[in-house]
C-alpha positions in Angstrom: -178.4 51.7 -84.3 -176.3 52.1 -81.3 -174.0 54.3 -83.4 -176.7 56.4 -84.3 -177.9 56.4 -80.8 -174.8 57.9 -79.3 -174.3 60.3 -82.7 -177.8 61.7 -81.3 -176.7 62.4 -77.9 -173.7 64.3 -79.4 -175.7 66.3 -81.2 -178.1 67.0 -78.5 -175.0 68.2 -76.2 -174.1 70.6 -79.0 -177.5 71.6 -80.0 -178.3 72.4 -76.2 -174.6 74.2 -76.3 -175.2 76.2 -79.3 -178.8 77.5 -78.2 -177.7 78.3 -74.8 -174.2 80.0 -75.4 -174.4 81.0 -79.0 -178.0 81.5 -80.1 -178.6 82.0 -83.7 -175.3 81.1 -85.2 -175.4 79.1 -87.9 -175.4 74.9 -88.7 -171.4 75.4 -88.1 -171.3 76.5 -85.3 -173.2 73.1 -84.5 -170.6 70.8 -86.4 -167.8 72.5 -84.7 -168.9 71.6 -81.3 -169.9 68.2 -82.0 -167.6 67.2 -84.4 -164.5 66.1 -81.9 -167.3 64.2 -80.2 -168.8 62.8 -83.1 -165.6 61.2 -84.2 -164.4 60.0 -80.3 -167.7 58.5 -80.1 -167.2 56.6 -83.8 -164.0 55.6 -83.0 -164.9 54.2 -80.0 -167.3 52.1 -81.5 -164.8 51.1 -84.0 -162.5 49.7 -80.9 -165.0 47.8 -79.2 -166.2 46.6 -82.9 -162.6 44.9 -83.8 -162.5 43.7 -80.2 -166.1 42.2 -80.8 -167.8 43.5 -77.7 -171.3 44.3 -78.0 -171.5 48.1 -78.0 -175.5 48.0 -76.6 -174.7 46.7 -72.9 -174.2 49.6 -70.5 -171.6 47.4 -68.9 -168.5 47.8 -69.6 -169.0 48.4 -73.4 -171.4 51.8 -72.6 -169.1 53.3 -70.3 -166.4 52.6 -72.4 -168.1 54.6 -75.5 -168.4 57.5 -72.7 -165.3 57.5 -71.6 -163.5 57.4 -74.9 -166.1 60.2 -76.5 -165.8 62.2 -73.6 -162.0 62.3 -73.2 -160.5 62.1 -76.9 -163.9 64.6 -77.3 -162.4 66.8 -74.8 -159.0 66.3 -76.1 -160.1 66.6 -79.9 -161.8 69.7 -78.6 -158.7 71.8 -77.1 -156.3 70.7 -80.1 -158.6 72.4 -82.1 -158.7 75.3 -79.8 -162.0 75.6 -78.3 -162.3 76.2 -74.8 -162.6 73.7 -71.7 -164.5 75.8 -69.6 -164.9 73.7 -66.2 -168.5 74.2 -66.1 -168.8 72.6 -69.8 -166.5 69.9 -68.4 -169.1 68.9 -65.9 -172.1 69.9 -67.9 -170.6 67.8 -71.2 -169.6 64.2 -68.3 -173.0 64.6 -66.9 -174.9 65.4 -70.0 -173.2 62.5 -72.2 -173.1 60.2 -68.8 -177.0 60.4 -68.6 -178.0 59.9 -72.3 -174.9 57.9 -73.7 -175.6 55.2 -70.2 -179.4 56.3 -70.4 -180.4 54.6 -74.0 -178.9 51.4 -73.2 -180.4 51.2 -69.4 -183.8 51.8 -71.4 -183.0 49.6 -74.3 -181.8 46.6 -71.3 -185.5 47.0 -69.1 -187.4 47.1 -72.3 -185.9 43.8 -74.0 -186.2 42.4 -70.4 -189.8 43.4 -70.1 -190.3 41.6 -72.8 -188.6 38.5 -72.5 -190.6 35.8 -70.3 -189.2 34.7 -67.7 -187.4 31.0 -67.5 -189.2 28.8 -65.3 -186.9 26.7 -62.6 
């Protein structure tokens, strides 16, 4: 689930990419903006998997997952020789900041809502 979660917000930054700077192009136009992100954000699960950190918590583990999909995303990006404009460097930190960090902030009030509270 938390895989899928970030894999989402991936595709939501290239979605929003596509439609805004390259409106009807085509499904691969899509997988090439999200694919460098796609597999940062997979391998960052994979880290904190063999490390056995819980990948839900927003702390450390979520920033983690952003930081890794954000920079070997950025990184993955210019090796394969898209372009790093600075206003899709912000737009990309904030964008992935707010839904990668957002989900889990949700997910933690929404599990706390529901668990009582411990007498004492």
């Amino acid at each position: 689930m938390p895989l899928l979660a970030d894999l989402l917000c991936v595709l939501a930054l290239a979605l929003g990419g596509m439609r805004s700077h390259e409106p009807g192009e085509s499904g691969w136009v899509l997988l090439a903006i999200a694919w460098p992100f796609a597999v940062a954000a997979v391998l960052a699960h994979l880290l904190l998997a063999w490390r056995g950190r819980p990948v839900r918590r927003v702390w450390p583990e979520g920033a983690v997952v952003l930081t890794v999909t954000y920079a070997l995303g950025m990184l993955l990006r210019a090796l394969a020789g898209r372009g790093l404009a600075p206003g899709f460097l912000v737009v990309a930190a904030l964008f992935l900041a707010a839904t990668m960090l957002g989900w889990r902030l949700v997910t933690l009030l929404v599990v706390r809502r529901r668990t009582p509270a411990t007498p004492t």
